[in-house]
C-alpha positions in Angstrom: 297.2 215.6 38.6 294.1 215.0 40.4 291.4 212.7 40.6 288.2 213.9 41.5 286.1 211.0 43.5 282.1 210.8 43.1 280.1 210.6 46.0 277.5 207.8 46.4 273.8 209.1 46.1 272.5 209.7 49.5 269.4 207.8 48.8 269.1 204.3 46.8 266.6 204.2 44.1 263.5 202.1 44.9 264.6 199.0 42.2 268.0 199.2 44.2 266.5 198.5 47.4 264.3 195.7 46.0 268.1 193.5 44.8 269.5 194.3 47.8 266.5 192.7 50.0 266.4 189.8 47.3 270.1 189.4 48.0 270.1 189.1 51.6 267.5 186.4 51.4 269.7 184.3 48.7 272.2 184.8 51.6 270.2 183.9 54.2 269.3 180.7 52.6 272.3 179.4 51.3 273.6 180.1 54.7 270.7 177.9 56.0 271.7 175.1 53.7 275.5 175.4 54.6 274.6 174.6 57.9 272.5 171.6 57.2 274.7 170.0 54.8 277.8 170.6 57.6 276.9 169.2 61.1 279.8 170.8 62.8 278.5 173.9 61.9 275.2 173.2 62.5 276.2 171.8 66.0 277.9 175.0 66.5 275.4 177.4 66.3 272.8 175.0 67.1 269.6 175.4 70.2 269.3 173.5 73.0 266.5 172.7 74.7 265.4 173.1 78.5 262.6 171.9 80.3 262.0 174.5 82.8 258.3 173.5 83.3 256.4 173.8 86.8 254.7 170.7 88.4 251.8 168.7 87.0 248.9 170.2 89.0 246.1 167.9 89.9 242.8 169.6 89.2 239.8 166.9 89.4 239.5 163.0 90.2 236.6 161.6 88.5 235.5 157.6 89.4 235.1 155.3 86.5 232.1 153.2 85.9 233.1 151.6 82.5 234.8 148.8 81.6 237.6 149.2 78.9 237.3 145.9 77.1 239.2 145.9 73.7 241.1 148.2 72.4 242.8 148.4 68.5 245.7 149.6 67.4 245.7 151.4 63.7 248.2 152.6 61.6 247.2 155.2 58.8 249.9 156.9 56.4 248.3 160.5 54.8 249.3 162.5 52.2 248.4 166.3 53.0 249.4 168.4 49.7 248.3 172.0 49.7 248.3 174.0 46.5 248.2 177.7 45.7 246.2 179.3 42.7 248.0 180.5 40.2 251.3 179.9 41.9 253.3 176.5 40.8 254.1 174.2 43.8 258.1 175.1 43.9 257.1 178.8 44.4 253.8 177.8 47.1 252.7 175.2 48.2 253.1 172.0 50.5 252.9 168.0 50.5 253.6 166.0 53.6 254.0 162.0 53.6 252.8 161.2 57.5 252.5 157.5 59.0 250.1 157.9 62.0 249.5 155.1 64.4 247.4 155.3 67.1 244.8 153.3 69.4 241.0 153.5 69.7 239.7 152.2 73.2 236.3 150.4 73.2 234.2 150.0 76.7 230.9 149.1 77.9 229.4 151.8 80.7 228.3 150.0 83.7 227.3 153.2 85.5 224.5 153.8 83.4 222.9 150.7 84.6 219.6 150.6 86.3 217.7 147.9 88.6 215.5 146.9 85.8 218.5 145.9 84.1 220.2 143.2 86.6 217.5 140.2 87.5 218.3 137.6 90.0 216.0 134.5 90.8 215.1 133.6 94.4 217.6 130.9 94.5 220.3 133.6 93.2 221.1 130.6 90.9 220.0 132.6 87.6 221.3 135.8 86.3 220.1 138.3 83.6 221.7 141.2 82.6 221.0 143.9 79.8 223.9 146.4 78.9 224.1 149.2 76.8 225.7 148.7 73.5 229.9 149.1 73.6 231.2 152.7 72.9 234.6 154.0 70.8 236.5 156.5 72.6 238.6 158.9 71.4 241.5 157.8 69.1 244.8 158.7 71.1 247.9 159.5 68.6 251.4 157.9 69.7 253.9 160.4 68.9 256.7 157.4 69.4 255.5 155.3 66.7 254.1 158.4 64.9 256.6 160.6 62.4 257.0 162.7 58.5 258.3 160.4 56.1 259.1 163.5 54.0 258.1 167.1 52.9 258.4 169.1 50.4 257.8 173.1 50.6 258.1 175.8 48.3 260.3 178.7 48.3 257.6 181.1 50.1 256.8 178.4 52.5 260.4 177.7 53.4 261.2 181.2 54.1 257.8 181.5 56.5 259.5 178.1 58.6 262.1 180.4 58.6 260.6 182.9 60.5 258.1 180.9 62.1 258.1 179.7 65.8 257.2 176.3 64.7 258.7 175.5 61.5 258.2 171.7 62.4 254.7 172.1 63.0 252.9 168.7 62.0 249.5 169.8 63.5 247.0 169.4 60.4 248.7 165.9 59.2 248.4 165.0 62.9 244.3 165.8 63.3 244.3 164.0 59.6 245.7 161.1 61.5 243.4 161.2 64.2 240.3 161.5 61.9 241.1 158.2 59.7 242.2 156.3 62.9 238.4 157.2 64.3 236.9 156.2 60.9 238.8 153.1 60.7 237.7 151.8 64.1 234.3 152.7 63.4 234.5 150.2 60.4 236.1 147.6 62.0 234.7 145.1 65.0 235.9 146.6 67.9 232.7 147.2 69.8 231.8 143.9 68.9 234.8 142.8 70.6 234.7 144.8 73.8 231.0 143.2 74.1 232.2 139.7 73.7 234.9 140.2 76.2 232.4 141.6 78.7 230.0 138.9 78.2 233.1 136.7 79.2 234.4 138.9 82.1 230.9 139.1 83.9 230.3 135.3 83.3 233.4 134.9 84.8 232.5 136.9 87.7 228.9 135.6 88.5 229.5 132.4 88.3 232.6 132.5 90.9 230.2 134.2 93.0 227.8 130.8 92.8 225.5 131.5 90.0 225.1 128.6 87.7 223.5 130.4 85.0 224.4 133.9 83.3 222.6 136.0 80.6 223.6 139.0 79.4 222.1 140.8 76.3 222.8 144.1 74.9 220.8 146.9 73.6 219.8 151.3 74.6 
């Protein structure tokens, strides 16, 4: 008695192909998953990190004539959610819960002063002096007080951090961070500040170098 044995088809059928790529991505995730919910096995096969960068090169020195006179520290917390049409937010689409803190610098430019600006009577007793208006620099984002309080991602997203360079990447809530930080120093009194403080800093100054009387005004 024999039994005769079928041979597979050479070629797989085009809806055959289609479960067996679904398949290996169900695979592929639940193996993902097994090794964040184990940290042995996530240790195991984890990546470490080496910093094989070069020296810091320096390419220009540039003098400063501005006097940083305040400077504020913010804290913002944004909520960056990203939606897809026609597509419900567990298939695509993003939402990330970011506390941003950062500092805004104000100064006063001194360089941009001219003679006109800086009077002094014969008896170099009496001193007037008209400055420009205070300026905001740029906010500057501190990545040590700065992190994601969560995220959430849908499936198509999750598997594009999987296959992404950067699957972290936090760049848009970070310039999000940036913008509201600027805006918020903006509205507050920190220019107003910075002029006070260099009002005090020059008084200061003059009068140690023998002036009994200082002035100093601000305006373009």
């Amino acid at each position: 008695m024999t039994t005769s044995i079928k041979r597979m088809p050479k070629h797989m059928p085009a809806w055959a192909k289609a479960i067996t790529a679904v398949v290996l991505v169900l695979v592929v995730l639940f193996a993902g998953l097994r090794l964040a919910v184990l940290p042995g096995l996530r240790d195991l096969f984890g990546t470490q990190t080496h910093d094989r960068s070069g020296p810091a090169l320096l390419k220009s020195i540039q003098d400063m004539s501005r006097y940083d006179a305040a400077s504020g520290n913010f804290q913002v917390v944004v909520d960056l959610e990203k939606d897809a049409k026609y597509l419900p937010d567990a298939i695509r689409g993003t939402r990330t819960l970011y506390v941003g803190a950062g500092t805004v610098e104000a100064y006063v430019d001194l360089g941009s002063l001219a003679k006109k600006d800086v009077t002094v009577d014969a008896d170099r007793t009496t001193a007037t002096l008209r400055l420009p208006h205070a300026f905001l620099g740029k906010p500057a984002l501190d990545p040590n007080r700065s992190y994601a309080v969560s995220k959430q991602r849908g499936l198509l997203d999750r598997l594009g951090d999987f296959f992404s360079d950067n699957p972290d990447s936090e760049q848009a809530v970070q310039k999000l961070a940036v913008k509201h930080i600027g805006d918020a120093a903006k509205d507050s009194e920190l220019t107003k500040r910075a002029e006070e403080n260099t009002t005090g800093m020059l008084d200061g100054l003059l009068r140690s170098l023998g002036f009994k009387e200082v002035s100093v005004s601000y305006g373009a």
